[in-house]
N, C-alpha and C positions, 0 to 999 in steps of 0.2 A: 467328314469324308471317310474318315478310316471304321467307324461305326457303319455309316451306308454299306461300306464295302463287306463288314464281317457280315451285316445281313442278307445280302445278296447272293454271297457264298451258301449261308445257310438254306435260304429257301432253295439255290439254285440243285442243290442235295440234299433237299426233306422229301418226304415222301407222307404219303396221308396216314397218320396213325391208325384209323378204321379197317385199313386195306390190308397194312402190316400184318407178318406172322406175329405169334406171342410171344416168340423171343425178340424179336424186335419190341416188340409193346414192353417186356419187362426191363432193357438194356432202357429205354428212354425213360420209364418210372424210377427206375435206381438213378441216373444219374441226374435227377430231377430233383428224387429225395435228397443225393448226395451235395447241392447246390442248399437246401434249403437248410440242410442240417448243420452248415457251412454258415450262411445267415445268424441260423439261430444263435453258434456260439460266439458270431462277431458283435450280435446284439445284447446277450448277456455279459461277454466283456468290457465291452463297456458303459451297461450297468453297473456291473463289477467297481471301476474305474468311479463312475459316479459319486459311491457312495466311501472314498478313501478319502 
C-alpha cells in the first residue's frame, strides 16, 4: 500500500519530460544519474564484501 501510494504521489506531480523546459530536463537527468551512481557503489560493495 505504502508503495501504491508513493507512486500515485508521483505521477499525481510528474509532468511529461518532452514538454518540460531544460532545466527541468537536466534537474531529472542528475538526479536519475545521482540514484544510479548510488546503485553502482552499493553493487561494488558488496562485491568488495564478496571477495574478503
Amino acid at each position: 500500500m505504502e508503495a501504491q501510494s508513493y507512486f500515485r504521489k508521483q505521477i499525481k506531480h510528474s509532468r511529461l519530460l518532452n514538454t518540460s523546459g531544460e532545466k527541468e530536463q537536466n534537474q531529472f537527468y542528475n538526479k536519475m544519474m545521482e540514484k544510479v551512481n548510488v546503485l553502482i557503489k552499493l553493487i561494488e560493495a558488496e562485491n568488495f564484501m564478496d571477495f574478503e
